[in-house]
Short mmCIF file of the C-alpha atoms (twelve columns), coordinates in Angstrom:
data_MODEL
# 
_entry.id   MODEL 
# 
loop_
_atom_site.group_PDB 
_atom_site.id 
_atom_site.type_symbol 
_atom_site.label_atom_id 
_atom_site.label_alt_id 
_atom_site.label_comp_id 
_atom_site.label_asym_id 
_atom_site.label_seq_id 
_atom_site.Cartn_x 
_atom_site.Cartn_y 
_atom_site.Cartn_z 
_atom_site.pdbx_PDB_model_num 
ATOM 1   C CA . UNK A 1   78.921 -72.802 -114.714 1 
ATOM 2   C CA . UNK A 2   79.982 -74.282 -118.203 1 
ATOM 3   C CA . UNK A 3   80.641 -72.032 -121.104 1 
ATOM 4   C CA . UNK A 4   79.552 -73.245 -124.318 1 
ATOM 5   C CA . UNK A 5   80.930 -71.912 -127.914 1 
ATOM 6   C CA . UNK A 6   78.667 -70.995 -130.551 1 
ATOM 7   C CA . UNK A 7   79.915 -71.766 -134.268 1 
ATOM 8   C CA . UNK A 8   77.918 -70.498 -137.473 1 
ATOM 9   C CA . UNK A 9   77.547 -73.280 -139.934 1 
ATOM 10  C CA . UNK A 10  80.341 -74.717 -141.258 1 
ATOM 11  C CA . UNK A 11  81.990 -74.879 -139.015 1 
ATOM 12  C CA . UNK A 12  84.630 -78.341 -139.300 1 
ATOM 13  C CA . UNK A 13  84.700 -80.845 -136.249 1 
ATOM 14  C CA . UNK A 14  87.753 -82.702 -137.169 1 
ATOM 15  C CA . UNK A 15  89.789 -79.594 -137.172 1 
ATOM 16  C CA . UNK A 16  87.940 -77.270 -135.041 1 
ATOM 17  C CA . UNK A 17  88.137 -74.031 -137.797 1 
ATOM 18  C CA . UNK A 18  85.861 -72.363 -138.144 1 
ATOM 19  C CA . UNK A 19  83.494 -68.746 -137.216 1 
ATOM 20  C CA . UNK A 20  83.015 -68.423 -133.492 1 
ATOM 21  C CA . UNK A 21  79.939 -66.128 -133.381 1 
ATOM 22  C CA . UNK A 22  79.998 -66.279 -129.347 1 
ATOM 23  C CA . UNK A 23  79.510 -68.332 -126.015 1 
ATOM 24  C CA . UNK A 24  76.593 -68.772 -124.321 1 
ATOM 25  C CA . UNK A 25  75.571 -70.610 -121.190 1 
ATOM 26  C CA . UNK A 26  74.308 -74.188 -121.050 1 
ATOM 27  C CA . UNK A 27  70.364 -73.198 -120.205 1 
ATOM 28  C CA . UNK A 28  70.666 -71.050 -123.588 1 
ATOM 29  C CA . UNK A 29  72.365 -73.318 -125.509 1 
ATOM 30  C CA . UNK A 30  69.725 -75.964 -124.606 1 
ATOM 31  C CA . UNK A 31  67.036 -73.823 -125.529 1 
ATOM 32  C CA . UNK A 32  68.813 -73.441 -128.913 1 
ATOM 33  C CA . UNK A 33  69.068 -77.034 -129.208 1 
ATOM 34  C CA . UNK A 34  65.158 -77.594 -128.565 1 
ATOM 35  C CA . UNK A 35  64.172 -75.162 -130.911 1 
ATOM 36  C CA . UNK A 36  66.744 -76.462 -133.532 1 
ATOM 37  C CA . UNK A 37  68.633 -73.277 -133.905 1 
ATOM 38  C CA . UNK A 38  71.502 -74.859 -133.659 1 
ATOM 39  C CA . UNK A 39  73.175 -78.695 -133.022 1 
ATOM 40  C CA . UNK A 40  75.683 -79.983 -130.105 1 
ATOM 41  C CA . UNK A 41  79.253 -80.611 -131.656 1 
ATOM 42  C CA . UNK A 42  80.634 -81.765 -129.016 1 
ATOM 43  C CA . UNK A 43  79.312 -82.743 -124.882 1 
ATOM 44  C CA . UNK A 44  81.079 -82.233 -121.911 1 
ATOM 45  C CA . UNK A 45  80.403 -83.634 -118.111 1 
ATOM 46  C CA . UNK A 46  79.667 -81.277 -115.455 1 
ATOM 47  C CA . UNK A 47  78.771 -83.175 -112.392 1 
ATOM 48  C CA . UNK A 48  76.737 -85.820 -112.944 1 
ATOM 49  C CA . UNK A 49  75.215 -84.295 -116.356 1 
ATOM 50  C CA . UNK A 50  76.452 -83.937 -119.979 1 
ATOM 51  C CA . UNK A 51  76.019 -80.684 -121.309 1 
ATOM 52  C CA . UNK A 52  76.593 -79.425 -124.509 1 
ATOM 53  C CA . UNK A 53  80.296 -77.791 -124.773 1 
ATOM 54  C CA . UNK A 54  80.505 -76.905 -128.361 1 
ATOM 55  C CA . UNK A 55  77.281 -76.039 -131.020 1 
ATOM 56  C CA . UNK A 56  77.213 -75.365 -134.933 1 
ATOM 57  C CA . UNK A 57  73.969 -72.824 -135.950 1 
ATOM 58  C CA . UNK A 58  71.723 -75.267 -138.139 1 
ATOM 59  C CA . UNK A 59  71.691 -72.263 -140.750 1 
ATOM 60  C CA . UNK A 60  74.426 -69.735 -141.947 1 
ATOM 61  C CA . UNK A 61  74.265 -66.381 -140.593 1 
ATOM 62  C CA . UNK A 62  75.441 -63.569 -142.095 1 
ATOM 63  C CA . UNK A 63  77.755 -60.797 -140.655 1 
ATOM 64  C CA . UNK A 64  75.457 -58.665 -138.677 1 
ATOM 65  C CA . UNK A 65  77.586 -57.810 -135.949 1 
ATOM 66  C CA . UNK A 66  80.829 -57.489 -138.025 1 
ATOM 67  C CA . UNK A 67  81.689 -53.496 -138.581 1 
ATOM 68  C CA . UNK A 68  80.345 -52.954 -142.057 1 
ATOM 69  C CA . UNK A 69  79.312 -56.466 -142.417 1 
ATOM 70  C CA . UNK A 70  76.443 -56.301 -144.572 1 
ATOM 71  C CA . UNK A 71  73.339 -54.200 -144.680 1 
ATOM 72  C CA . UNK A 72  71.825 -55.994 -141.753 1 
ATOM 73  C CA . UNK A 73  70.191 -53.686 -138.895 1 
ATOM 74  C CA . UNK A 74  72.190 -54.185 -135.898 1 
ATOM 75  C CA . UNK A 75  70.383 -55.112 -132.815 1 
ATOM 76  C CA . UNK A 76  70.558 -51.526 -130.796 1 
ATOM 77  C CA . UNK A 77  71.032 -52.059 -126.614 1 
ATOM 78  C CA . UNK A 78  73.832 -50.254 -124.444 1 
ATOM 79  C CA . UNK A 79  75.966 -53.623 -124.737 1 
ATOM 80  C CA . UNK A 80  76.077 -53.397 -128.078 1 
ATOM 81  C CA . UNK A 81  77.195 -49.873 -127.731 1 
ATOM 82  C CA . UNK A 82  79.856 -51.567 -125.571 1 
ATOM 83  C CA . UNK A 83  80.722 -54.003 -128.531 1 
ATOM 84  C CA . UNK A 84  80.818 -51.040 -130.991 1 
ATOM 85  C CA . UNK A 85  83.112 -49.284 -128.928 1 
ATOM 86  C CA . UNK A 86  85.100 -52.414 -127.825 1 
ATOM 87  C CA . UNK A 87  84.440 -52.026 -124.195 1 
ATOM 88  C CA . UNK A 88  87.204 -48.891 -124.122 1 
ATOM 89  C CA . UNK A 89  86.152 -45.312 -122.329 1 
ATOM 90  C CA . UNK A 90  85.455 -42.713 -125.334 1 
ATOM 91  C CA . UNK A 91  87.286 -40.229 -122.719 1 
ATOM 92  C CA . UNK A 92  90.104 -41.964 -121.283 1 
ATOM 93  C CA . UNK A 93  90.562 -44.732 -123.489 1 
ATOM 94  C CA . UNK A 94  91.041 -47.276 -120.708 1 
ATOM 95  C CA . UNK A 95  89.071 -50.536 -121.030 1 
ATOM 96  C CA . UNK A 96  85.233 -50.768 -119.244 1 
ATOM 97  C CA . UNK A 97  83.667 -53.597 -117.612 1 
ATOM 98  C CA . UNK A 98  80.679 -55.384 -116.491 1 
ATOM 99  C CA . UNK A 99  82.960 -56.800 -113.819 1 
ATOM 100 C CA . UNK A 100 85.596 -54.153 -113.551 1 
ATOM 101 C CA . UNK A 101 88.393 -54.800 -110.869 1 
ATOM 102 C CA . UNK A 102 87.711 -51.318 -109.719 1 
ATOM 103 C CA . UNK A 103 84.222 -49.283 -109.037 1 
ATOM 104 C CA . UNK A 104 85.554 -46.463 -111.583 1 
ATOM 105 C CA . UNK A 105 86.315 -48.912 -114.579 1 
ATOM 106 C CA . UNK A 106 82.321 -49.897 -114.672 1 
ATOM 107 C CA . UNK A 107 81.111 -49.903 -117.999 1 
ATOM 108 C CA . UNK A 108 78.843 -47.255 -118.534 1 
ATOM 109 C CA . UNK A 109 76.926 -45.452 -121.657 1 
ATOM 110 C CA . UNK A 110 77.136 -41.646 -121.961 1 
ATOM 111 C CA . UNK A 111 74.756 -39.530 -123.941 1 
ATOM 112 C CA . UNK A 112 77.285 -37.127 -125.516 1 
ATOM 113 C CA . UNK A 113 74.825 -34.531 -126.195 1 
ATOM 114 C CA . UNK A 114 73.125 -34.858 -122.410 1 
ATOM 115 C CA . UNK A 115 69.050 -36.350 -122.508 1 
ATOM 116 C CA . UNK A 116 68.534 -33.538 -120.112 1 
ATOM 117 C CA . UNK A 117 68.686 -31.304 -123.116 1 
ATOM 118 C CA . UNK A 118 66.952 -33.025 -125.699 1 
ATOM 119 C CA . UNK A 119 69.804 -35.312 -126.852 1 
ATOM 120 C CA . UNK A 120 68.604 -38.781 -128.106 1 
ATOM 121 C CA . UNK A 121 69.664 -42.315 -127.565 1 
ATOM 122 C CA . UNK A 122 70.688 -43.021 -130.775 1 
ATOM 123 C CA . UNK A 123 73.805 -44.873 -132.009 1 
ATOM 124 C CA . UNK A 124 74.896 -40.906 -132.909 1 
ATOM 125 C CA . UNK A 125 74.710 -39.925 -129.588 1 
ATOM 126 C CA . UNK A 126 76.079 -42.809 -127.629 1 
ATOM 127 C CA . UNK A 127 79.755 -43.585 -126.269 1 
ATOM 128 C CA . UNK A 128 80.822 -46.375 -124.480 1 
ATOM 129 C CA . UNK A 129 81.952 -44.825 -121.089 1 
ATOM 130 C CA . UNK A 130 83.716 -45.916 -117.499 1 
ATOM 131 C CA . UNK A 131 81.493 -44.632 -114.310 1 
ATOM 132 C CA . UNK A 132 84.669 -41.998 -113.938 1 
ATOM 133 C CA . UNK A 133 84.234 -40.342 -116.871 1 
ATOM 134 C CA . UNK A 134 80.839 -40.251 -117.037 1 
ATOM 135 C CA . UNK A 135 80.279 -38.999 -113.430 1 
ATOM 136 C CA . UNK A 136 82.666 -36.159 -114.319 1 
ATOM 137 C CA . UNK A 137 80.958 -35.111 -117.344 1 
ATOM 138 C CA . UNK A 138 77.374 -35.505 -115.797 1 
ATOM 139 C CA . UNK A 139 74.913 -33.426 -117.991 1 
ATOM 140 C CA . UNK A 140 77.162 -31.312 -119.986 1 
ATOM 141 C CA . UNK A 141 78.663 -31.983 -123.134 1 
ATOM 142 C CA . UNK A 142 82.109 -32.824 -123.800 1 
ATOM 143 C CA . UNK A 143 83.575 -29.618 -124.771 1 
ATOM 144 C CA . UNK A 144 81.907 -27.818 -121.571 1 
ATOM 145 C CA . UNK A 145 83.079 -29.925 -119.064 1 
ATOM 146 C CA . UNK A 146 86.699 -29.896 -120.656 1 
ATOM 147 C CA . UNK A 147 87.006 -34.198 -122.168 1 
ATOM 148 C CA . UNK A 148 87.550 -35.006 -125.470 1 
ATOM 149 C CA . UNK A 149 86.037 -37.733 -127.756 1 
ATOM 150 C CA . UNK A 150 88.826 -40.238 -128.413 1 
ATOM 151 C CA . UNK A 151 86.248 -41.156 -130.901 1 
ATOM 152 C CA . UNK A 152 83.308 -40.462 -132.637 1 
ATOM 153 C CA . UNK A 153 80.097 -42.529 -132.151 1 
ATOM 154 C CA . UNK A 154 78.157 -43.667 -135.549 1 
ATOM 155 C CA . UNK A 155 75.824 -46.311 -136.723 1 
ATOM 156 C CA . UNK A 156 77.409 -50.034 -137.611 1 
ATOM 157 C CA . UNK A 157 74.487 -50.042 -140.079 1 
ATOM 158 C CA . UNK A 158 75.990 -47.196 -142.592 1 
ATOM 159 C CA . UNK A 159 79.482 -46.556 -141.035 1 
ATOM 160 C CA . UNK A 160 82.232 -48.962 -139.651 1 
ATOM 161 C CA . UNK A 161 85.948 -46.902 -138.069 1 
ATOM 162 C CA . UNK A 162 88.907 -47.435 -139.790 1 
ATOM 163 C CA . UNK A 163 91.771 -46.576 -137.267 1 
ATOM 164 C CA . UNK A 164 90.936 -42.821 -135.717 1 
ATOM 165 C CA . UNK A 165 88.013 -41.710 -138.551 1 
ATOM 166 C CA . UNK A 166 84.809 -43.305 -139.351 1 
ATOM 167 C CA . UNK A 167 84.524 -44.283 -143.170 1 
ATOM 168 C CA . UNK A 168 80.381 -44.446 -144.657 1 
ATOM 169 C CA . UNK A 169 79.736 -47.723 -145.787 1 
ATOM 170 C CA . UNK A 170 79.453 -46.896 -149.536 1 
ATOM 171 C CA . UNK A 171 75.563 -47.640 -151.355 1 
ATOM 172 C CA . UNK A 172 74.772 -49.274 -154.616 1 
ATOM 173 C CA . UNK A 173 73.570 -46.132 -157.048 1 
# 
């Protein structure tokens, strides 16, 4: 199946510079096309088809997903937990995967204060976690079953980390 790169506007053809924003596959990026989100770049062949292999957005977007990028809400779902975290274990620090090369490095989310006692799913209360870790903690909290945070979990909305401490996004007054 053929990857294709997704560039925010602006992005220059001759030189090939500019803000990757992700990759998609070729039955998304069509869909894109047809509902003029965004325009092919350039086309590649696959089989007997041409697909599109590169795409430019047809309108700037801002940095929502960029760590303190803005006062955009960030879409909240366990991947982008994952992407918050940058697919690493909040135990063990080892990276997590939807395709590990090994059952124990799946990437899983962990409630750090366990649903099972009222904890919520909130960007607060979620870590990034392999199936290891997570198993072994079950539905106790960190400190009872004996793991510590490597880091602390917080919103991409009002916080971003800035090496081992998370730094508030300061507000206009």
């Amino acid at each position: 199946m053929a990857i294709v790169k997704v560039y925010n506007k602006g992005y220059d053809h001759s030189t090939g510079v500019g803000e990757l924003l992700h990759t998609t596959t070729v039955r998304h990026a069509m869909g894109m096309i047809r509902r003029r989100v965004a325009e092919p770049v350039e086309l590649a062949i696959v089989g007997a088809d041409i697909v599109p292999a590169v795409l430019e957005l047809t309108r700037e977007v801002s940095g929502a997903w960029i760590e303190g990028g803005g006062r955009h809400s960030v879409g909240f779902s366990f991947r982008a937990v994952h992407e918050r975290d940058h697919w690493t274990c909040a135990y063990c620090g080892r990276s997590v995967s939807k395709t590990p090369s090994c059952e124990a490095l799946l990437a899983t989310v962990d409630h750090v204060f366990p649903v099972s006692r009222g904890g919520p799913t909130s960007w607060g209360n979620l870590v990034s976690a392999c199936r290891e870790c997570n198993e072994r903690k079950a539905d106790r909290t960190p400190e009872e079953a004996g793991m510590a945070l490597r880091f602390e979990p917080y919103d991409p909305m009002t916080a971003y980390r800035c090496g081992g401490h998370v730094e508030q996004i300061p507000t206009a007054a």
